[in-house]
C-alpha positions in Angstrom: 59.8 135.2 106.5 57.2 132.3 106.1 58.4 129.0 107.2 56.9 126.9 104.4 59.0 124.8 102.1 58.0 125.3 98.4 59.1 123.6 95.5 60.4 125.7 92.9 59.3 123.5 90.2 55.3 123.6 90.9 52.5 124.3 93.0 52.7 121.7 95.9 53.7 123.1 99.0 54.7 121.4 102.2 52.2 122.3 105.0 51.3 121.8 108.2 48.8 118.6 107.4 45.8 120.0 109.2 45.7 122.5 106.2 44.3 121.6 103.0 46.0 120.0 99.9 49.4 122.3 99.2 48.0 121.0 95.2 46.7 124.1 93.2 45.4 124.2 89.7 45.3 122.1 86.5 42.4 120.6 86.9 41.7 120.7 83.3 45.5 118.1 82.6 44.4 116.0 85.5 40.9 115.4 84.1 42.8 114.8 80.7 45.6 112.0 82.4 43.4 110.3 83.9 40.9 109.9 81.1 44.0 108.9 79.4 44.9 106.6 81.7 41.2 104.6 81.3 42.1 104.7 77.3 42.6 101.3 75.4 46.2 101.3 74.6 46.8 99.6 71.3 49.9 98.5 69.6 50.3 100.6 66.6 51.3 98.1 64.3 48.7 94.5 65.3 45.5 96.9 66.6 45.8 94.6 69.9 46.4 95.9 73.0 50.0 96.9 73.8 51.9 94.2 76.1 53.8 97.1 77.6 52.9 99.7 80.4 51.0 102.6 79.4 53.5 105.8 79.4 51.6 109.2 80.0 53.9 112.2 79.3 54.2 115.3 81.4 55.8 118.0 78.7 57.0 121.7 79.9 59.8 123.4 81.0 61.5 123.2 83.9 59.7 125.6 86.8 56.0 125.1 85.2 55.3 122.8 87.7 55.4 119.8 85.7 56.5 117.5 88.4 53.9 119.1 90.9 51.4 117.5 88.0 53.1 114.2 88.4 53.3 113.7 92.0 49.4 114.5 92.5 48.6 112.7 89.1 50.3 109.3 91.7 48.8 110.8 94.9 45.2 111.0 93.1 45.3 106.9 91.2 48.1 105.1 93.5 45.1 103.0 94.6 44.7 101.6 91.7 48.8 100.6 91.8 49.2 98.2 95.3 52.4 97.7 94.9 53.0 101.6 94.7 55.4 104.6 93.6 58.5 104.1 92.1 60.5 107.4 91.3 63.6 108.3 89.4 65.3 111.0 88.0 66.7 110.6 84.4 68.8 113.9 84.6 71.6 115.6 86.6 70.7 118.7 87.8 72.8 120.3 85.2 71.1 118.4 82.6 73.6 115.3 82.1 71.7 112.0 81.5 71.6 109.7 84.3 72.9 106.1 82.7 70.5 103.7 82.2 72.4 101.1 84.3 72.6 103.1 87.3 68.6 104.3 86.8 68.2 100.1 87.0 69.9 99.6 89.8 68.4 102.3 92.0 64.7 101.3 90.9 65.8 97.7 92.1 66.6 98.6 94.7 63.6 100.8 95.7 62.3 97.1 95.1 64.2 95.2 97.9 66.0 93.5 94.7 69.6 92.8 94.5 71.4 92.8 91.1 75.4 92.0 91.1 77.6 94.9 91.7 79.0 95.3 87.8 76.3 94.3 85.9 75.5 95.5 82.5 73.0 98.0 81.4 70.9 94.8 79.9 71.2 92.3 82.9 70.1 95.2 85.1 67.3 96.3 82.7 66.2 92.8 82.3 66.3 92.2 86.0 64.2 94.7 86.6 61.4 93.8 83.6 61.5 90.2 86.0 60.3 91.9 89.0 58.3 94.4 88.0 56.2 91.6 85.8 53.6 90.2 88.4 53.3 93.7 90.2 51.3 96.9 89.6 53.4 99.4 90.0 53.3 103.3 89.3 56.7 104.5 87.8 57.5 108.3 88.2 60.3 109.3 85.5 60.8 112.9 86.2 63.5 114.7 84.2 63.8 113.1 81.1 66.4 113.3 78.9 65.3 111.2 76.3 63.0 108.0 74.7 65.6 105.6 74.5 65.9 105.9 78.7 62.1 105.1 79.5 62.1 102.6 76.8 64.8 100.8 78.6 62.9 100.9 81.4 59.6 100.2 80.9 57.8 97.2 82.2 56.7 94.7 80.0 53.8 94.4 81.6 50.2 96.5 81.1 49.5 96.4 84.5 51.8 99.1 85.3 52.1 102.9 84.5 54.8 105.0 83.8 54.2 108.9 84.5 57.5 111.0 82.3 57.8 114.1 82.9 60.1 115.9 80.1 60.4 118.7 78.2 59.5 118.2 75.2 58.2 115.1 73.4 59.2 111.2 73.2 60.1 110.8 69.8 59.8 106.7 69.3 57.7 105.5 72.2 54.5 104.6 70.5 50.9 105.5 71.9 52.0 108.9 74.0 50.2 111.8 73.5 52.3 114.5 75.7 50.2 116.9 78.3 51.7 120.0 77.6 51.6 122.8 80.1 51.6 126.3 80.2 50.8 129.1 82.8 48.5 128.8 85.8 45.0 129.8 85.4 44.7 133.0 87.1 42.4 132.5 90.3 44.8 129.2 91.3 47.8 131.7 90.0 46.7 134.7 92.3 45.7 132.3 95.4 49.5 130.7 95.0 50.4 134.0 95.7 48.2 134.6 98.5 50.2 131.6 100.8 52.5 133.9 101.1 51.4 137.6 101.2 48.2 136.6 103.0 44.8 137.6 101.5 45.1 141.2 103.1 47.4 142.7 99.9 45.9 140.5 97.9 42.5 141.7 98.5 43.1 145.6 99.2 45.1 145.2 94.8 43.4 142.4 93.6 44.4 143.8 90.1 47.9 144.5 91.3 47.7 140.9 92.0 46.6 140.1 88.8 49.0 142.2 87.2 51.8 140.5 89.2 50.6 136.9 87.8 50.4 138.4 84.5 54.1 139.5 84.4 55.2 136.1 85.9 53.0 134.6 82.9 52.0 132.7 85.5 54.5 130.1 85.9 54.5 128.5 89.6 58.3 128.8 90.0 58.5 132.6 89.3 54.9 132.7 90.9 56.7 131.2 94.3 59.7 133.7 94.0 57.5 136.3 93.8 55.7 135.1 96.8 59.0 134.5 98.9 60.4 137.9 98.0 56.7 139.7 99.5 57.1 137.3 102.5 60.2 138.4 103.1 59.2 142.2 103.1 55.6 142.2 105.3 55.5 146.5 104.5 56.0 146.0 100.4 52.7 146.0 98.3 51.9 143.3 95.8 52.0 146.6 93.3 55.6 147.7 94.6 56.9 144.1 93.6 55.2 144.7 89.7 57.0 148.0 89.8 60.6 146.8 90.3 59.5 143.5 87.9 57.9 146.4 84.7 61.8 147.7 85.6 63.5 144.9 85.0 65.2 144.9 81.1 62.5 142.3 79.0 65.9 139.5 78.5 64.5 136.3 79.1 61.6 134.7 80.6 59.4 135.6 83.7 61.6 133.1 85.7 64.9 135.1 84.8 63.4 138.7 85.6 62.0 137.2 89.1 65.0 135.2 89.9 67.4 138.5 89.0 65.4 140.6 91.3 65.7 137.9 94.0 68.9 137.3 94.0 70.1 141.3 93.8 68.3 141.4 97.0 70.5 139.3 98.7 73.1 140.3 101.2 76.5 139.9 99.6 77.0 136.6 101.6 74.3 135.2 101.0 73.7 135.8 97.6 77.8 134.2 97.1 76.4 131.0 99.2 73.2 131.2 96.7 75.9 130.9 93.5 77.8 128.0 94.9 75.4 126.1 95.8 75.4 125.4 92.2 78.8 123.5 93.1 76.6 121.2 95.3 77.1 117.2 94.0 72.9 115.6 92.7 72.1 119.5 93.8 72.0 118.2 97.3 72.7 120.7 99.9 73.9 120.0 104.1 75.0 122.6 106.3 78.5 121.3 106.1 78.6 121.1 102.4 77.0 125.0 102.5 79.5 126.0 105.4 82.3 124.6 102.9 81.5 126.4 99.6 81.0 129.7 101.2 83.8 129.3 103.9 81.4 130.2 106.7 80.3 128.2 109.9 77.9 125.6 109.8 75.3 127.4 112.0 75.6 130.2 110.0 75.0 128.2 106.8 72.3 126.7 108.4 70.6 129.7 109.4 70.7 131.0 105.7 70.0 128.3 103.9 66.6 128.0 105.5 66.2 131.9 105.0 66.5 130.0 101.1 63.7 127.7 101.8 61.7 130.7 102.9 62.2 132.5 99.5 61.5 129.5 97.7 65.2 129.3 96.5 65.4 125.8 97.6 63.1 123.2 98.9 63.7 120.8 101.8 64.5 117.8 101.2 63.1 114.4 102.1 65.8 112.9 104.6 65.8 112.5 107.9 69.0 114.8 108.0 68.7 118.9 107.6 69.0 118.8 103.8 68.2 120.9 100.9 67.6 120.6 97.2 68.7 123.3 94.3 65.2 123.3 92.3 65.8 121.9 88.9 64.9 125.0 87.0 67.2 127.0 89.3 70.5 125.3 88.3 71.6 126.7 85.6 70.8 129.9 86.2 73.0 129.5 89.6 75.6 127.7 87.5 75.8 131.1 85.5 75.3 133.5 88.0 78.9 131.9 89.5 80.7 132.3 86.0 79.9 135.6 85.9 80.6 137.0 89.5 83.3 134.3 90.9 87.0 133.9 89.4 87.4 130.2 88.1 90.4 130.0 90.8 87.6 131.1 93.4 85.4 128.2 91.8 87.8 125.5 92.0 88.8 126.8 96.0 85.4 126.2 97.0 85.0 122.5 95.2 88.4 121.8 96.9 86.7 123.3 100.9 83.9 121.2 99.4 85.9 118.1 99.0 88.1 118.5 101.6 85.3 118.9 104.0 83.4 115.3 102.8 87.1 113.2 103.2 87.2 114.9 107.1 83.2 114.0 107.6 84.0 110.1 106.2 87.1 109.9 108.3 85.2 110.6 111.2 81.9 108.4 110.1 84.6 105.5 110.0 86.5 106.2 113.0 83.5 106.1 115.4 83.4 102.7 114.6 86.8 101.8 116.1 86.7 103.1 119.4 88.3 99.8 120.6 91.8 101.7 119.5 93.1 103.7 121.4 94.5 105.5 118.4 91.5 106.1 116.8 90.3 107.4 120.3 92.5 109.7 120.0 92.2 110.6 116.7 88.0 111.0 117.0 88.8 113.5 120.1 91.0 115.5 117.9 88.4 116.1 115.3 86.4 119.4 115.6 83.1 118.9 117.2 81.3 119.7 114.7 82.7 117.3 111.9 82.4 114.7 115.1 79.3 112.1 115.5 77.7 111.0 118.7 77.7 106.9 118.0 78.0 104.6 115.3 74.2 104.6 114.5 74.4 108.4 113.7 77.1 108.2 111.6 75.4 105.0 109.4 72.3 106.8 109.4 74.5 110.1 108.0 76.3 108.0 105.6 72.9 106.5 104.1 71.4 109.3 104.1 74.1 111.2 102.1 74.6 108.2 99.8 73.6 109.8 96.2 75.4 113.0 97.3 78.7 111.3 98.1 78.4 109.5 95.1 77.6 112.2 93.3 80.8 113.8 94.5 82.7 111.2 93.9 81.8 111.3 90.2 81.6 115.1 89.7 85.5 115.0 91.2 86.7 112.4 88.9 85.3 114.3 86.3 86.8 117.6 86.5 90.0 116.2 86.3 91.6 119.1 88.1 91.4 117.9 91.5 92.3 114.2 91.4 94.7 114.1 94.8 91.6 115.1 96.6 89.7 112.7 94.3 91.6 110.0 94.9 91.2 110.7 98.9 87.5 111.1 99.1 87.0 107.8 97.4 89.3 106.2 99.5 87.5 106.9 102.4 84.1 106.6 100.9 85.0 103.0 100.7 86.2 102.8 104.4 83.2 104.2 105.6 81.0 102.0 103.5 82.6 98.9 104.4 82.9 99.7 107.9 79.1 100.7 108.7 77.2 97.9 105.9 79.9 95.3 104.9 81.3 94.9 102.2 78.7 92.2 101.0 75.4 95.2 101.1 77.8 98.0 99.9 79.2 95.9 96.8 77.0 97.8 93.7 78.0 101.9 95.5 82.0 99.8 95.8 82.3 98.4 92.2 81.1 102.3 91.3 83.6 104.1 93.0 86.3 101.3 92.2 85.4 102.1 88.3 86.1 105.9 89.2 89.2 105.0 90.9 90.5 103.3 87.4 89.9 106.1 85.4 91.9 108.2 87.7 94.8 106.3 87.8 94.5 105.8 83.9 94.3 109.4 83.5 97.4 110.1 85.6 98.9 107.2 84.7 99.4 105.3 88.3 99.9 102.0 87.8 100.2 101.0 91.6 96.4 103.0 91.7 95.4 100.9 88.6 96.2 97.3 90.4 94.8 98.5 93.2 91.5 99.2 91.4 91.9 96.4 89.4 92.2 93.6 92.2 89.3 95.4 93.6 87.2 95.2 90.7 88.3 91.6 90.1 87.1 90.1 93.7 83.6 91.7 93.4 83.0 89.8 89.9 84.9 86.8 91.5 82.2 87.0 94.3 79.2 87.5 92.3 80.3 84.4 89.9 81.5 86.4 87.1 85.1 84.5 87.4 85.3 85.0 83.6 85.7 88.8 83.8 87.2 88.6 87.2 90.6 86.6 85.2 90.4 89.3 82.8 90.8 91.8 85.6 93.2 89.8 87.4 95.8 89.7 84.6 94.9 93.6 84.0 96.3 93.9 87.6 99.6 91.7 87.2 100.6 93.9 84.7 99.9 97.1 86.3 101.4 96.1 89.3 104.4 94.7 87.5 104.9 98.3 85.9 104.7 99.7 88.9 107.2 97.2 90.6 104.9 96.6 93.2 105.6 93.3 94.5 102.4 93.0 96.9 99.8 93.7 93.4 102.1 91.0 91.7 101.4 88.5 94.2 98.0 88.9 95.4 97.3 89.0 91.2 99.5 86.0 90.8 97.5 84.1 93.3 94.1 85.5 92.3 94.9 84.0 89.1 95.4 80.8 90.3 92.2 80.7 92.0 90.2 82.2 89.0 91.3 79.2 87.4 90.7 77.1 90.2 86.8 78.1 90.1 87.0 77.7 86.6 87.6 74.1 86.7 91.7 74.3 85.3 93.5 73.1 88.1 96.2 72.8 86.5 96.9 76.2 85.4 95.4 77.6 89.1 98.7 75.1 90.6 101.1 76.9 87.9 99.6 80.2 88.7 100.1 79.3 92.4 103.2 77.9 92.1 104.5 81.5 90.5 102.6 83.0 93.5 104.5 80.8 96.0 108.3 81.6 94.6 107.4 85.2 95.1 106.2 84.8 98.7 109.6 82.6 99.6 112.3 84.7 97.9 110.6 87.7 99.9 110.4 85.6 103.0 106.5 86.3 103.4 106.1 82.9 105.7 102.2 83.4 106.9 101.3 83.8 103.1 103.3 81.5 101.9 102.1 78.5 103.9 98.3 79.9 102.9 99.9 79.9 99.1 100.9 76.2 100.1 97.3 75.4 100.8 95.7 76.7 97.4 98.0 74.7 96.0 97.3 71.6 98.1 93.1 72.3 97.2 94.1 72.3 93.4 95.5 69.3 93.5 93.4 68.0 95.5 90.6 68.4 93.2 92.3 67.3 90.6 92.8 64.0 91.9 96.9 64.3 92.7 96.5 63.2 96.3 100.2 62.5 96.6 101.1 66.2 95.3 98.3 67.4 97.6 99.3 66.2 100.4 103.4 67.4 100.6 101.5 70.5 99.6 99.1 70.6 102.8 102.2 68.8 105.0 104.4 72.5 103.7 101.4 74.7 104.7 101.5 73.0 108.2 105.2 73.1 108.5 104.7 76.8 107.9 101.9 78.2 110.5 104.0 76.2 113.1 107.0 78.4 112.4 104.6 81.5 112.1 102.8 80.3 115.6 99.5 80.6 113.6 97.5 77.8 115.9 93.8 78.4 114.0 95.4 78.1 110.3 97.6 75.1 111.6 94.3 73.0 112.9 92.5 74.2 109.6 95.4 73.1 107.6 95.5 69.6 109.5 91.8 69.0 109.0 92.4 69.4 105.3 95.3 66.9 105.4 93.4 64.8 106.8 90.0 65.0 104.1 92.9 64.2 101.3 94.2 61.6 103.1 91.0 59.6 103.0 90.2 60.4 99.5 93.2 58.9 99.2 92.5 55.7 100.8 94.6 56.0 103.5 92.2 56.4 106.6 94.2 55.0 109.4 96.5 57.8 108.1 93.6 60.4 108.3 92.1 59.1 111.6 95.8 60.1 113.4 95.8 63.3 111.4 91.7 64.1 112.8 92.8 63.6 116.3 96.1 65.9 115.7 93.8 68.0 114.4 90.8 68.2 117.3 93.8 69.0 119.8 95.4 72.2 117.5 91.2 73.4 117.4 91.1 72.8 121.3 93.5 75.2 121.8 92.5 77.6 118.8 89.4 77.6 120.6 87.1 77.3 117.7 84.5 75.1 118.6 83.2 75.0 115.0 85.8 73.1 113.5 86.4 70.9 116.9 82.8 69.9 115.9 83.2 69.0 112.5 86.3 66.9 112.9 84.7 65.2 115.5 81.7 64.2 112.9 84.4 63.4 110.4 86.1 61.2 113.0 83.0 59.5 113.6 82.6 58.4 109.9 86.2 56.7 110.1 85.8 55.4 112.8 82.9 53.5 111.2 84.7 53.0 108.0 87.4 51.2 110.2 84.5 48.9 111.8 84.3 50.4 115.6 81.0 51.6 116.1 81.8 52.1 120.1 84.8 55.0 119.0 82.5 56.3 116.1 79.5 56.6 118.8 81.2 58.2 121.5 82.8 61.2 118.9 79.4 62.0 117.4 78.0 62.2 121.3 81.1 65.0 121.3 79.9 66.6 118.0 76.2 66.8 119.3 77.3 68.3 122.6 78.9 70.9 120.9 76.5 71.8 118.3 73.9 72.0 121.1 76.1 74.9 122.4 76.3 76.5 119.3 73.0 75.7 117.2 73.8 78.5 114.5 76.3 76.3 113.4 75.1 73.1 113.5 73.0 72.6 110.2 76.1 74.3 108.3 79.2 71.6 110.4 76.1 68.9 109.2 75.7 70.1 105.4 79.6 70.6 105.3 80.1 67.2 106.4 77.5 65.6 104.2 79.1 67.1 101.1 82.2 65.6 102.1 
């Protein structure tokens, strides 16, 4: 078998780069998209020239190499485009159309831009308008589902160019005139053929040849089927091929009759792996997910999925990871080869092996990251070797790589409804992983997602414990990226389902989440009541460490509503309580606050005792930070109080500190200042 990768769904094929351009053909469509390109674009309805990027459209069918057009159409005019390619994909593999606000985000990000996790389909859409504005940028739209989705995101800019590749026309986008493609011409046809039968049987039956491009009506993708299946069989004759192909029965198109023959080919196993792969989530394909679906080892899946890339059943994917991709225009024929030859028990067992494999994979991505326990030592060891990574860098670099497909998984197991334990698992430790390897900060847009699918889960099996859960989730990523609005929405959503479920830990983390939506929204006096309610709940269940933190919220809403008094009784609780709890860090925080109200209050001889309490609970919390910061604020009392001398020799103490620790030191001086 040849070792090239083809792509099922044109005529560029990866190469060793010492040989020429893998491009064949269609010279005539390149010559017309790039005049087209030079063409004054003019708004239909003012004559003038359009203020919007130029869209060229790709039209055919999936398999006649429509996206091969697309990506040399880029590779030949990217030049002229500095800020270069953006690609996306506007369909599923099975045909579902990709949201808008998730097409957004992912071009955003292909930008370096951040948008917050959560936001709508127009503030993402709009975001991304704002930075593709001052750039020239080439967009790549493959797939297409329909106008509305390119519209949406298409530059308002003329400097730009957007490339779509569809099927069929863009009813409502103005100024497209569609490059509609049909078979290879026959030389390019016969010499695509050639790559993999060499030129010997191509020239000893040059009509055979001929014949063979002829019954394939010239389409790359049963042109590169053809050629894997002569690969594979050095003895056979391009004639013997167009023998079995005039066999075949005339239902459907050349595609169909090639794939058929292809796939009865097959060994038994391989030809079941072949099916299931249309199980694969984004038709992304690893060894493990292969090895899972079939119920085979991973070597072994391995081994025959590249026999696949050899046969130009799948292509090779762009990751630094052995991955494959199921060709677009192979999908649904996969999807009903399965129907018709596996049980829908058999099916579902495989998505389960599936599933069941990615929860054991993200386990063990997270647990390499805690190799401090002992436990989780001992847990890693336990796990087979091959589900097992070497270090923490392998496992990231896994888990980035694999993103879309985990994602994908994620959404394809919410959907089908039948398997929402496992479900429910896999997104549990999808969020682990995430959080453990990039923070919960960088993962926040992939978090809200699966957060999103966690709701509809536990709305659909009605679990309200899952529901807070989700909700509170949801609620502190819109509280973090200042949507405190929707976050109180979400907030209350959460106290109810958590008082349904009689779950007193989502009552009072709602409760108090309440409080401090309020709190940011400028009510402080609903944020105390709402605190308040959280507080009673902590006491009657005896919850000490949370209840002197409860204590402080409250002490900070009263503080900035100006009840000093209130505040601090409130602050003077929350220190009565970390020194029952033996909490030394919270209790020197907690004293430093005392002491802030306490001058806001007028009362500084009050606050300088309090400072100095404070500086010795910091010096033995070790935490040099805040040691520095009250000595600063000592300083500035000390002045206030008219000694100079005292207020001198504590900011020498500050600056010794912060010369220690210079990270630190313009945040302890901009903290203090906004004091």
């Amino acid at each position: 078998m040849t070792d090239q990768a083809v792509d099922t769904d044109g005529v560029r094929l990866s190469q060793d780069p010492a040989e020429e351009s893998g491009f064949l053909g269609r010279t005539r469509e390149l010559k017309e998209l790039r005049a087209d390109i030079e063409r004054a674009g003019l708004d239909t309805l003012s004559g003038r020239k359009a203020p919007r990027a130029r869209v060229l459209l790709i039209a055919g069918r999936p398999g006649s190499g429509r996206t091969a057009l697309a990506e040399e159409l880029a590779a030949q005019v990217v030049d002229a485009y500095p800020d270069g390619v953006l690609r996306a994909r506007l369909s599923e593999p099975d045909g579902t159309r990709v949201p808008v606000e998730r097409l957004a985000r992912d071009l955003l990000t292909g930008l370096d831009r951040t948008a917050p996790p959560g936001a709508d389909e127009d503030d993402l859409t709009e975001a991304l308008r704002a930075a593709l504005a001052d750039r020239r940028v080439l967009l790549l739209l493959d797939a297409v589902a329909d106008a509305e989705q390119v519209d949406a995101l298409l530059p308002d800019t003329p400097d730009c160019l957007a490339v779509a590749v569809a099927e069929g026309p863009l009813t409502g986008i103005a100024d497209v005139r569609p490059c509609t493609l049909g078979g290879l011409d026959t030389k390019s046809a016969v010499e695509l053929l050639s790559r993999y039968t060499g030129s010997v049987r191509i020239t000893v039956d040059p009509r055979a040849a001929e014949q063979l491009v002829e019954l394939c009506q010239a389409q790359p993708a049963a042109l590169t089927l053809a050629g894997g299946w002569l690969a594979a069989r050095p003895q056979a004759a391009v004639a013997d091929l167009a023998k079995h192909l005039h066999a075949e029965a005339e239902e459907g198109s050349a595609l169909d009759r090639v794939f058929r023959l292809v796939h009865a080919s097959l060994p038994g196993t391989a030809a079941r792996m072949l099916r299931l792969l249309s199980l694969a989530p984004a038709g992304l394909v690893d060894p493990h997910t292969a090895s899972a679906l079939a119920g085979c080892s991973v070597n072994g899946a391995r081994t025959t999925l590249d026999d696949f890339v050899a046969l130009g059943l799948l292509r090779a994917a762009d990751s630094p990871l052995p991955e494959y991709e199921v060709p677009g225009c192979l999908h649904e024929r996969l999807t009903r080869l399965a129907r018709k030859h596996e049980r829908p028990g058999e099916l579902q067992l495989a998505r389960a092996r599936m599933l069941e494999r990615t929860v054991r994979l993200l386990q063990s991505c997270r647990a390499v990251t805690e190799t401090d326990s002992p436990q989780a030592r001992e847990k890693l060891l336990a796990t087979p070797r091959d589900l097992r990574f070497p270090h923490p860098r392998a496992a990231a670099d896994w888990l980035r790589a694999r993103r879309p497909a985990l994602l994908a998984a994620a959404r394809l197991a919410v959907a089908d409804g039948e398997l929402d334990t496992l479900a429910r698992r896999l997104m549990s430790q999808l969020v682990r992983a995430m959080v453990a390897h990039f923070g919960t900060q960088a993962a926040a847009p992939d978090l809200y997602g699966v957060h999103r699918l966690v709701l509809d889960v536990a709305e659909r099996r009605e679990l309200p414990r899952e529901k807070a859960a989700a909700l509170l989730n949801l609620a502190d990523l819109d509280a973090r990226t200042g949507r405190t609005a929707e976050a109180l929405v979400r907030y209350r959503a959460a106290l109810d389902a958590g008082r349904e479920a009689n779950d007193p830990y989502a009552t009072g983390r709602a409760m108090e989440s309440v409080g401090g939506a309020h709190l940011e929204l400028g009510d402080y006096d609903r944020a105390a009541d709402w605190f308040g309610r959280a507080l009673a709940q902590r006491l009657a269940r005896d919850e000490r460490a949370d209840a002197a933190r409860v204590y402080g919220r409250i002490a900070t809403a009263h503080t900035y509503a100006g009840r000093y008094g209130e505040a601090v009784r409130s602050w003077r609780a929350a220190i009565a309580g970390y020194r029952r709890t033996g909490d030394v860090a919270a209790h020197a925080r907690a004293l430093s606050e005392l002491a802030r109200v306490q001058e806001y209050a007028g009362r500084p001889e009050e606050s300088l005792q309090t400072c100095q309490e404070a500086v010795d609970w910091a010096r033995r919390a070790e935490d040099d930070r805040l040691q520095a910061a009250l000595h600063l604020r000592l300083a500035d009392t000390l002045d206030r109080l008219g000694d100079p001398t005292a207020a001198g020799l504590q900011r020498s103490a500050a600056e010794r500190m912060l010369r220690e620790d210079p990270v630190d030191a313009c945040e302890i001086r901009s903290a203090e200042s906004e004091d």
